[in-house]
Structures are given as structure tokens and as C-alpha cells.
Biopython code that builds the backbone (N, CA, C, O; Angstrom):
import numpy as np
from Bio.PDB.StructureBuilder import StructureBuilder

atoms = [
    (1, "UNK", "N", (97.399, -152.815, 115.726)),
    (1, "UNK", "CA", (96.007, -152.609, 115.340)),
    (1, "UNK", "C", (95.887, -152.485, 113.821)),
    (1, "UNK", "O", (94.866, -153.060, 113.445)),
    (2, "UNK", "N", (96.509, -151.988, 112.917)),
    (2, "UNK", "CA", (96.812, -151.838, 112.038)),
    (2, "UNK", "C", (96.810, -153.109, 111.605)),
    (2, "UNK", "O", (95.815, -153.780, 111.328)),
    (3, "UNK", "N", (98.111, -153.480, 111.542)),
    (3, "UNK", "CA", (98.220, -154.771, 110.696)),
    (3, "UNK", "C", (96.738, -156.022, 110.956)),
    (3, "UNK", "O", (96.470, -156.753, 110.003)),
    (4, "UNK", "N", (96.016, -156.127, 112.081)),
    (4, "UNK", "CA", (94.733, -156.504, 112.492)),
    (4, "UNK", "C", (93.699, -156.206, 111.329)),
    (4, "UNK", "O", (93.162, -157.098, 110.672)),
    (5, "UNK", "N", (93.593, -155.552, 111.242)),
    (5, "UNK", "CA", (92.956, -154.347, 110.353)),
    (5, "UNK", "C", (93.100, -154.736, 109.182)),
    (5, "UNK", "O", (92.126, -154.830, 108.436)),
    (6, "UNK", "N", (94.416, -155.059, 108.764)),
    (6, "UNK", "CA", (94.976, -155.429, 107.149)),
    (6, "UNK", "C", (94.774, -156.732, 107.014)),
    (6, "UNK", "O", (94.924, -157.035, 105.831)),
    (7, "UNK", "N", (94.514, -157.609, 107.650)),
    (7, "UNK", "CA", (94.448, -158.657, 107.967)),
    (7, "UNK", "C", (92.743, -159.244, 108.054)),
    (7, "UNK", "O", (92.300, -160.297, 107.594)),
    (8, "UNK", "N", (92.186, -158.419, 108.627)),
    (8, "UNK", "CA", (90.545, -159.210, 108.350)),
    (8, "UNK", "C", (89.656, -158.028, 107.062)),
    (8, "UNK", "O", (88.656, -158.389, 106.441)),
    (9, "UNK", "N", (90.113, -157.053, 106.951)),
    (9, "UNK", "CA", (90.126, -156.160, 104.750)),
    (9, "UNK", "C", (90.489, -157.745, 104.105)),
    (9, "UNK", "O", (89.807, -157.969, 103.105)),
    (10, "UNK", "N", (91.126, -158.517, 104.361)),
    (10, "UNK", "CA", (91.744, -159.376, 103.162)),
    (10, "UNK", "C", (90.697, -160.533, 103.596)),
    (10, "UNK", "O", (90.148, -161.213, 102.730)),
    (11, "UNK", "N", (90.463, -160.712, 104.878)),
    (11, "UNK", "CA", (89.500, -161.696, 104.942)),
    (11, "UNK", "C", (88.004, -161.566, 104.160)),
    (11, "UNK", "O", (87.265, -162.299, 103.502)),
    (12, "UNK", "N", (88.023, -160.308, 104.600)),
    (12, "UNK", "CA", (86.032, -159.771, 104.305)),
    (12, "UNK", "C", (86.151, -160.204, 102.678)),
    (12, "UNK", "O", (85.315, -160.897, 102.097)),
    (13, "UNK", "N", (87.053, -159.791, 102.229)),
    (13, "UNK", "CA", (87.491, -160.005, 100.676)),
    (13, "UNK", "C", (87.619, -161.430, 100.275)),
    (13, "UNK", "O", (87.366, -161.749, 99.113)),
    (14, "UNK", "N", (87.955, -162.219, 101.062)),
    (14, "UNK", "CA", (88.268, -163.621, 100.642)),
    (14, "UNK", "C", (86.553, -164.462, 100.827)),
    (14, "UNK", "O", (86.193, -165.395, 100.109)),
    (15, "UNK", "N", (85.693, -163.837, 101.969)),
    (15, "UNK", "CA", (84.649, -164.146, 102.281)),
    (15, "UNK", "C", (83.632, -163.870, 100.504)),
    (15, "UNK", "O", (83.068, -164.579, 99.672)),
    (16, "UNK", "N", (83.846, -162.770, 100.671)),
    (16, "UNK", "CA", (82.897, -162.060, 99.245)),
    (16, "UNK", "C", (83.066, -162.855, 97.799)),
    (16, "UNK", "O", (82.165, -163.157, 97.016)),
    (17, "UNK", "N", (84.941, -163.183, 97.639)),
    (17, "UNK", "CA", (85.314, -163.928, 96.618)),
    (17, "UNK", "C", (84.792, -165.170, 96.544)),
    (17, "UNK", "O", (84.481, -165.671, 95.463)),
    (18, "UNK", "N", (84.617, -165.929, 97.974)),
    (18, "UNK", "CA", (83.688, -167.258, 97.953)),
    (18, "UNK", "C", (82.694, -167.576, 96.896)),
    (18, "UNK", "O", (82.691, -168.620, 96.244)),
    (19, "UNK", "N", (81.700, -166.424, 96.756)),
    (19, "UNK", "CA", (80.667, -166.202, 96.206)),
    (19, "UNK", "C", (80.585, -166.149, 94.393)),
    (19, "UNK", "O", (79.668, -166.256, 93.579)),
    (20, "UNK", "N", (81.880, -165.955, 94.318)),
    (20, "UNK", "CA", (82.193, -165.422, 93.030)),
    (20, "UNK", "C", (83.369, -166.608, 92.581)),
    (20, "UNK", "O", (83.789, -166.266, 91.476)),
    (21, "UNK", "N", (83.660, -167.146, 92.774)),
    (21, "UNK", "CA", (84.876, -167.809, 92.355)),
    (21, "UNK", "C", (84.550, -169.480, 92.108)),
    (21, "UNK", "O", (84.351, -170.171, 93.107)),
    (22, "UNK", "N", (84.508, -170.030, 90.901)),
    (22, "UNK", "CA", (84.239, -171.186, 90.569)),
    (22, "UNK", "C", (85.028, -172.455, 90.587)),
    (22, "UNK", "O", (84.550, -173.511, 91.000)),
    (23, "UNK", "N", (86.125, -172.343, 90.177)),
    (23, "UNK", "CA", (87.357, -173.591, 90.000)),
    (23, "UNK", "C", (87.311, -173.966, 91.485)),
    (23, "UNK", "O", (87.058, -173.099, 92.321)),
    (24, "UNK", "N", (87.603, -175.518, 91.912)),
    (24, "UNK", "CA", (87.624, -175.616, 92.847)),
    (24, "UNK", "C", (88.717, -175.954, 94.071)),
    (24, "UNK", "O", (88.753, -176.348, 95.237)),
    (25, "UNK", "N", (89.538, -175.542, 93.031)),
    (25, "UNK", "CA", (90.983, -174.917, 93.750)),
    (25, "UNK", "C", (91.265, -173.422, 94.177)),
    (25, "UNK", "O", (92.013, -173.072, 95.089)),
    (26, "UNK", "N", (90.598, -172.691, 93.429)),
    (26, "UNK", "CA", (90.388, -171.367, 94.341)),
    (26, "UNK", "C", (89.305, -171.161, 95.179)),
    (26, "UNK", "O", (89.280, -170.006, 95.603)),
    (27, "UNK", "N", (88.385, -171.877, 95.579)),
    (27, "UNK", "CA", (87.701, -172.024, 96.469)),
    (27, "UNK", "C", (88.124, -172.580, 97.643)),
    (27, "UNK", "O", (87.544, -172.615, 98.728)),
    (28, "UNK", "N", (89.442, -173.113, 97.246)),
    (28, "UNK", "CA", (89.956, -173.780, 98.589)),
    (28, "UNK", "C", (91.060, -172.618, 98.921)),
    (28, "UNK", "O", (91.464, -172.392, 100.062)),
    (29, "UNK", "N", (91.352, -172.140, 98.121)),
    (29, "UNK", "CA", (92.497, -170.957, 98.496)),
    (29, "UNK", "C", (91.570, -170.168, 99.229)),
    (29, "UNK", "O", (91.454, -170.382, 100.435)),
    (30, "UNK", "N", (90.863, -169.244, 98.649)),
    (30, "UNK", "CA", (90.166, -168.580, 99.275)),
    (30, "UNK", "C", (89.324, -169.108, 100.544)),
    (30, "UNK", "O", (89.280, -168.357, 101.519)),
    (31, "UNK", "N", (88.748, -170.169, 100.595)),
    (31, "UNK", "CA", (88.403, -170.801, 102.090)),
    (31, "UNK", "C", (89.077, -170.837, 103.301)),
    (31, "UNK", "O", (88.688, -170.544, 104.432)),
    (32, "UNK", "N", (90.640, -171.427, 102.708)),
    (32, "UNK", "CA", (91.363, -171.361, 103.599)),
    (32, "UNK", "C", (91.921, -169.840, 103.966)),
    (32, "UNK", "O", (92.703, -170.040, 104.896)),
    (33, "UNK", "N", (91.902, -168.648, 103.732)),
    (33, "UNK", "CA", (92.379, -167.235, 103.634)),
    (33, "UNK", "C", (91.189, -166.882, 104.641)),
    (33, "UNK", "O", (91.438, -166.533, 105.795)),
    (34, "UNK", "N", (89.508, -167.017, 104.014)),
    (34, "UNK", "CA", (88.585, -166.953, 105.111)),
    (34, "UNK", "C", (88.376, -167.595, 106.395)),
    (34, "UNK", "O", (87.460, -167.250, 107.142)),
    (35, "UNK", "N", (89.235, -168.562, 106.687)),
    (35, "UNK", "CA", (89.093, -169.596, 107.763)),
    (35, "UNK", "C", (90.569, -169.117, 108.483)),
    (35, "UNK", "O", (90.505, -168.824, 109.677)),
    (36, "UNK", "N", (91.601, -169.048, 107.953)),
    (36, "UNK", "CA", (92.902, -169.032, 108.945)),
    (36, "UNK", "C", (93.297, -167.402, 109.524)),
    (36, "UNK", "O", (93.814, -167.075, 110.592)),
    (37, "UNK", "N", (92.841, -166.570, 108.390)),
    (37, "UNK", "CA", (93.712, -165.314, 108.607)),
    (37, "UNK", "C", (92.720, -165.057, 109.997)),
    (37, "UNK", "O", (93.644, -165.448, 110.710)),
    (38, "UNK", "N", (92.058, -164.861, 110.608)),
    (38, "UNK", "CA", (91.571, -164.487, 112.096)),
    (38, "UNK", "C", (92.550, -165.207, 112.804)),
    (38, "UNK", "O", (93.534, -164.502, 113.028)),
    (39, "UNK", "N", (92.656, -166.544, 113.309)),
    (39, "UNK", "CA", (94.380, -167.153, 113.648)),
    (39, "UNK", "C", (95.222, -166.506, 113.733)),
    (39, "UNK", "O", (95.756, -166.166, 114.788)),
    (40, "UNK", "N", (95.634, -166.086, 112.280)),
    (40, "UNK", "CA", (97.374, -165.489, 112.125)),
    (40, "UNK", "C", (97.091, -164.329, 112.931)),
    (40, "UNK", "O", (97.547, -164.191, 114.067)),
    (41, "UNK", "N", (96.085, -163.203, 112.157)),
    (41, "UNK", "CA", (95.959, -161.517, 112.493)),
    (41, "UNK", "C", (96.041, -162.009, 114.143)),
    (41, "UNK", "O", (97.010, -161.463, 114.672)),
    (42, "UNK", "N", (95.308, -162.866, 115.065)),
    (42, "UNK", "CA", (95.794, -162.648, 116.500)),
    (42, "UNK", "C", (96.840, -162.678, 116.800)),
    (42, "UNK", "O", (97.322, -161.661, 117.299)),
    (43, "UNK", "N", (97.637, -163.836, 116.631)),
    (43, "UNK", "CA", (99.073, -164.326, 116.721)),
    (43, "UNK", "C", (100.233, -162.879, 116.317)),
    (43, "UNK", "O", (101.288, -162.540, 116.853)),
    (44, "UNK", "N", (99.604, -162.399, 115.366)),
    (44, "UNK", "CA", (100.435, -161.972, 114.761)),
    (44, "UNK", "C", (100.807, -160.147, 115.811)),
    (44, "UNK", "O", (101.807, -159.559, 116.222)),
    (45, "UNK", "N", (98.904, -159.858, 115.816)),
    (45, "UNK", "CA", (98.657, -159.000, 116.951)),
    (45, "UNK", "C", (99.280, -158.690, 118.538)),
    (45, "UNK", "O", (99.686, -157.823, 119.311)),
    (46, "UNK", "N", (99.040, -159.938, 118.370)),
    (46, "UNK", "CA", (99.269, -160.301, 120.263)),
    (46, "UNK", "C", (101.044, -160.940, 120.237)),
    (46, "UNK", "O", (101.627, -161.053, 121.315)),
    (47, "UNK", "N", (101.637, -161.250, 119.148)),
    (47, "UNK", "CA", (103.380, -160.850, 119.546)),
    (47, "UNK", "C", (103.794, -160.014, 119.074)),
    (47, "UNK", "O", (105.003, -160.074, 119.296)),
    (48, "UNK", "N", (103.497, -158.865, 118.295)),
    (48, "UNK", "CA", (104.276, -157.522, 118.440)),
    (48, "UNK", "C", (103.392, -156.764, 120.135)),
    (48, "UNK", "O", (102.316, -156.401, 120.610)),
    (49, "UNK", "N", (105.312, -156.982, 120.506)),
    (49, "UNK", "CA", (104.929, -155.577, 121.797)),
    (49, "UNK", "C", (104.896, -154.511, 121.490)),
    (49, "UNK", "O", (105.128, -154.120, 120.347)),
    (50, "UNK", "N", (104.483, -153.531, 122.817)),
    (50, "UNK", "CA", (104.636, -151.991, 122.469)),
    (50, "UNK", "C", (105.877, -151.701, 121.733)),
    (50, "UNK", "O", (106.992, -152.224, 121.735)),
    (51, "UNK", "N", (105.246, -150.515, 120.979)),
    (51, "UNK", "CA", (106.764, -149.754, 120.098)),
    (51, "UNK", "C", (107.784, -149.164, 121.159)),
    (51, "UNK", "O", (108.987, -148.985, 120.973)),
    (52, "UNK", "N", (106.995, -148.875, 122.408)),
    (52, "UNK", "CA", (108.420, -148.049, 122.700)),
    (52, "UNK", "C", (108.377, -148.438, 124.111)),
    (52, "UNK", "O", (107.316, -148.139, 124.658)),
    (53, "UNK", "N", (109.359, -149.102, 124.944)),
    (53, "UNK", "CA", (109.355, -149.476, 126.575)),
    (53, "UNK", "C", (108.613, -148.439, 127.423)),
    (53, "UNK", "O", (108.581, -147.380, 126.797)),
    (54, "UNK", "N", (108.127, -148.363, 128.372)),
    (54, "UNK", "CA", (107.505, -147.433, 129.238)),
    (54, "UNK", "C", (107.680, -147.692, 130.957)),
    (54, "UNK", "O", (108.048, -148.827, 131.258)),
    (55, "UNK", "N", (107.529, -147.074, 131.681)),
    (55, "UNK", "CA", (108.382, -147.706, 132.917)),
    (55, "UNK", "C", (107.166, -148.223, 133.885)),
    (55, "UNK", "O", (106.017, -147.918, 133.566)),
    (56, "UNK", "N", (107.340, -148.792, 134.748)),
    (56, "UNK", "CA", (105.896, -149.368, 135.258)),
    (56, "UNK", "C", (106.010, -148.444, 136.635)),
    (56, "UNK", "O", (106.893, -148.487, 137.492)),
    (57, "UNK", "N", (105.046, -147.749, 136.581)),
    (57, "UNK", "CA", (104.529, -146.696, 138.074)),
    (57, "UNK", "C", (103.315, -147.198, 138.699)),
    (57, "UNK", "O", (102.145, -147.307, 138.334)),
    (58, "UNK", "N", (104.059, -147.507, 139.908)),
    (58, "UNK", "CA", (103.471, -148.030, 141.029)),
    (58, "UNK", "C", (102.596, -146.776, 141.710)),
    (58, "UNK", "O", (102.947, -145.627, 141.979)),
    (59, "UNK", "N", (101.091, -147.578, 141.909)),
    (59, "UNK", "CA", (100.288, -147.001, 142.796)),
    (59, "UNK", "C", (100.473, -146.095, 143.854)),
    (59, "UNK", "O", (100.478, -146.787, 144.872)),
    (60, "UNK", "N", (100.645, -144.778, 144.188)),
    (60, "UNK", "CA", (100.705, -144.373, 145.645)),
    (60, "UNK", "C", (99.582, -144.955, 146.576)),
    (60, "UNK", "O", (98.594, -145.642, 146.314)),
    (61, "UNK", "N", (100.138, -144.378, 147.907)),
    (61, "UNK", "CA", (98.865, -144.928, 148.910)),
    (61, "UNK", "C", (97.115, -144.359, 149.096)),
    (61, "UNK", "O", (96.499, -143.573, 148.377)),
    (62, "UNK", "N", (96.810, -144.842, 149.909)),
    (62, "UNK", "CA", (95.551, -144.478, 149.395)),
    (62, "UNK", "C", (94.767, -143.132, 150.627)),
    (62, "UNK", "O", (94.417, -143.376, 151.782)),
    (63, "UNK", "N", (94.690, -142.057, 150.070)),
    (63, "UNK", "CA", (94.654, -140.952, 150.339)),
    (63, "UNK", "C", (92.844, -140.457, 150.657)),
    (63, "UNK", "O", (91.973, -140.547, 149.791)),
    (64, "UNK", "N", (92.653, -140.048, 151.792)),
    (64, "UNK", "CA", (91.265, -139.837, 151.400)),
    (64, "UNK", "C", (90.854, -138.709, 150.925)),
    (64, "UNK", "O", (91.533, -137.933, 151.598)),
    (65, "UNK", "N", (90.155, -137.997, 150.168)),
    (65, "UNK", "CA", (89.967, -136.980, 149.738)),
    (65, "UNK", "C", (88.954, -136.210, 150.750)),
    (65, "UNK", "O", (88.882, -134.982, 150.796)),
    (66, "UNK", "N", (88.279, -136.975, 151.451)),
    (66, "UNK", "CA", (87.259, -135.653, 152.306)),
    (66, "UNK", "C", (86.404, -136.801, 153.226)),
    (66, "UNK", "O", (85.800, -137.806, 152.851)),
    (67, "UNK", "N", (86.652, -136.095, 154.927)),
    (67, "UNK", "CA", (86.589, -136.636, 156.082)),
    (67, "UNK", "C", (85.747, -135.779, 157.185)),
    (67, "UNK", "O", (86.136, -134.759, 157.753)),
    (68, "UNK", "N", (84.722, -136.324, 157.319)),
    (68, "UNK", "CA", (83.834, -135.704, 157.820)),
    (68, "UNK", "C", (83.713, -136.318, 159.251)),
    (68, "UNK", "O", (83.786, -137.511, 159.545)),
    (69, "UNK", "N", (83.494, -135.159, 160.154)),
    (69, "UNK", "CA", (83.296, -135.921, 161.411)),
    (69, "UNK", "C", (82.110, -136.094, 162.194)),
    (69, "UNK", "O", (81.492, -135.035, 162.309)),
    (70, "UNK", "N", (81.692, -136.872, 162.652)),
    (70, "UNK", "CA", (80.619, -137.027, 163.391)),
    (70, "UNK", "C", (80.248, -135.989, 164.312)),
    (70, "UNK", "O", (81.176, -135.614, 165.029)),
    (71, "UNK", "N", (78.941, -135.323, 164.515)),
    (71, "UNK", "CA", (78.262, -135.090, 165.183)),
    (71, "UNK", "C", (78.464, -133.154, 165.001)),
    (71, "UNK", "O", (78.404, -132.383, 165.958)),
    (72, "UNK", "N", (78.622, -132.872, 164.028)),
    (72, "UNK", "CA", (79.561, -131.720, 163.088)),
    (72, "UNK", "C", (80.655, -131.040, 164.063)),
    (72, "UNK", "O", (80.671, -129.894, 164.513)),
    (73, "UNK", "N", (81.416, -131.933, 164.217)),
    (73, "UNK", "CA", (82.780, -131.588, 164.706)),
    (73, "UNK", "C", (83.806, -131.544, 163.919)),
    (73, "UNK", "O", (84.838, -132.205, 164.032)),
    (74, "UNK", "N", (83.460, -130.517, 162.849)),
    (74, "UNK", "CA", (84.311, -130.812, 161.342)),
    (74, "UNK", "C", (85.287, -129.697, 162.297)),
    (74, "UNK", "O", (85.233, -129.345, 163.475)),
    (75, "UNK", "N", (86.278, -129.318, 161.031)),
    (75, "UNK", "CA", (87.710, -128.413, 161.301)),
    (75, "UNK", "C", (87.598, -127.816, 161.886)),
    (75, "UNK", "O", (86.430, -127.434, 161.805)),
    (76, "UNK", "N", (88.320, -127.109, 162.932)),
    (76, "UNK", "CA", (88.462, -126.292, 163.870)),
    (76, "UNK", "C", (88.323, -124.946, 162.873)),
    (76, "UNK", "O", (88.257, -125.225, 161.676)),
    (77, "UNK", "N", (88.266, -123.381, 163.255)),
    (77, "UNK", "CA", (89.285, -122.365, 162.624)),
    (77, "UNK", "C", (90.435, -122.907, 162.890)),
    (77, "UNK", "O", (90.849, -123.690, 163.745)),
    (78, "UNK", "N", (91.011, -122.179, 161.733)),
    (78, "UNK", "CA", (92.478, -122.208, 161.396)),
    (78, "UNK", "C", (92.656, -123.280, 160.992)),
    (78, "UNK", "O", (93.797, -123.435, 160.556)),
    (79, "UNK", "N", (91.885, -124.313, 160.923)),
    (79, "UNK", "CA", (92.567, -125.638, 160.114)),
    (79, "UNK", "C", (91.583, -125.964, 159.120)),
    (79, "UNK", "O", (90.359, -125.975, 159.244)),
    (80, "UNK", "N", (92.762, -126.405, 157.445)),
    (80, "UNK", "CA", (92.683, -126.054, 156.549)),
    (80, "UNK", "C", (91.854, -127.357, 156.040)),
    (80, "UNK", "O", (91.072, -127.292, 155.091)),
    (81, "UNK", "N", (92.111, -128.553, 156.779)),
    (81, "UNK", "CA", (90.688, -129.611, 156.819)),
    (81, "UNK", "C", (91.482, -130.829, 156.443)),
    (81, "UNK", "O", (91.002, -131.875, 156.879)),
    (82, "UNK", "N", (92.785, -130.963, 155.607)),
    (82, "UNK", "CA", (93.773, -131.212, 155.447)),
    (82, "UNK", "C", (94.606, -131.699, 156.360)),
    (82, "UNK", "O", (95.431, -131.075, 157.027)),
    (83, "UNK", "N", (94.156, -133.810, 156.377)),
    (83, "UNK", "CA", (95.149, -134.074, 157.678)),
    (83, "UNK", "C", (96.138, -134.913, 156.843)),
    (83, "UNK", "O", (95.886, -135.203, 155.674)),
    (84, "UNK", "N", (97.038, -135.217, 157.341)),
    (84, "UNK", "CA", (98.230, -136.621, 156.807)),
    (84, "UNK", "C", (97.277, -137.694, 157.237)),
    (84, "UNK", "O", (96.498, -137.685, 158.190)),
    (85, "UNK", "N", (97.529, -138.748, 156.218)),
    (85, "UNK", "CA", (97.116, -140.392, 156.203)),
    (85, "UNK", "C", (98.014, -141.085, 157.116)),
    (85, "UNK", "O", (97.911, -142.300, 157.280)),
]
sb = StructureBuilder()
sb.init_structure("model")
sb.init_model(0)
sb.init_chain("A")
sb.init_seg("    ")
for serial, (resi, resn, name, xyz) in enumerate(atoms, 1):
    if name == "N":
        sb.init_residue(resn, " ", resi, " ")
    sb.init_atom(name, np.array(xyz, "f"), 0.0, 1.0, " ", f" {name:<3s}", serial, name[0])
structure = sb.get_structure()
């Protein structure tokens, strides 16, 4: 994200210099700096991986949180409402 970041600062800058810059060889420098660096900054973004490996955790099953029964025949006493899936 960072380097992203450092990367379109230099663009906004190359955009602004457009405006200001006469010879028409630095107009092409700077054109091309406003036109490519969005390109690179992705490329450049999207192949650094994460800094640090992380392990991939799989979904548990799917649990219901609250089960109501028809016709109010909810929990007995003594039961805590709490069934196994």
C-alpha cells in the first residue's frame, strides 16, 4: 500500500508539472510518468505478497445459534436449550 501511495504522489506531481513545463522533451518525460506509473504502481502492488505466511483456517460447520419449536414446545426444564448439530 505504501509503495502504491509513492507511486501515484509522483504521478499527481508529474500531472501538475504538465502544466508548467515547456521544452518538449520534458513534456514527454513527464507524460509518460503521468500515463505509465498507474501500470507499474499495480504490477508492482499486486506482486509483492504478504510479509509474513499465515496458515489457511478452514470454516467449521454450520451451527445454529437458536431453535425454536413449533407450537411453543420450546426446552423442557432442565434443558439448557443447547442441542448438538
Amino acid at each position: 500500500m505504501i509503495k502504491y501511495s509513492i507511486a501515484m504522489g509522483i504521478r499527481v506531481v508529474c500531472v501538475v508539472l504538465l502544466l508548467f513545463v515547456r521544452e518538449w522533451w520534458a513534456v514527454a518525460i513527464v507524460a509518460a510518468g503521468a500515463i505509465f506509473l498507474p501500470y507499474f504502481a499495480v504490477v508492482i502492488a499486486n506482486a509483492s505478497g504478504p510479509a509474513r505466511r499465515s496458515r489457511m483456517v478452514r470454516p467449521g460447520g454450520i451451527v445454529r445459534a437458536h431453535h425454536s419449536e413449533p407450537d411453543g414446545a420450546g426446552p423442557r426444564s432442565g434443558d439448557s436449550g443447547s442441542r448438538a448439530a
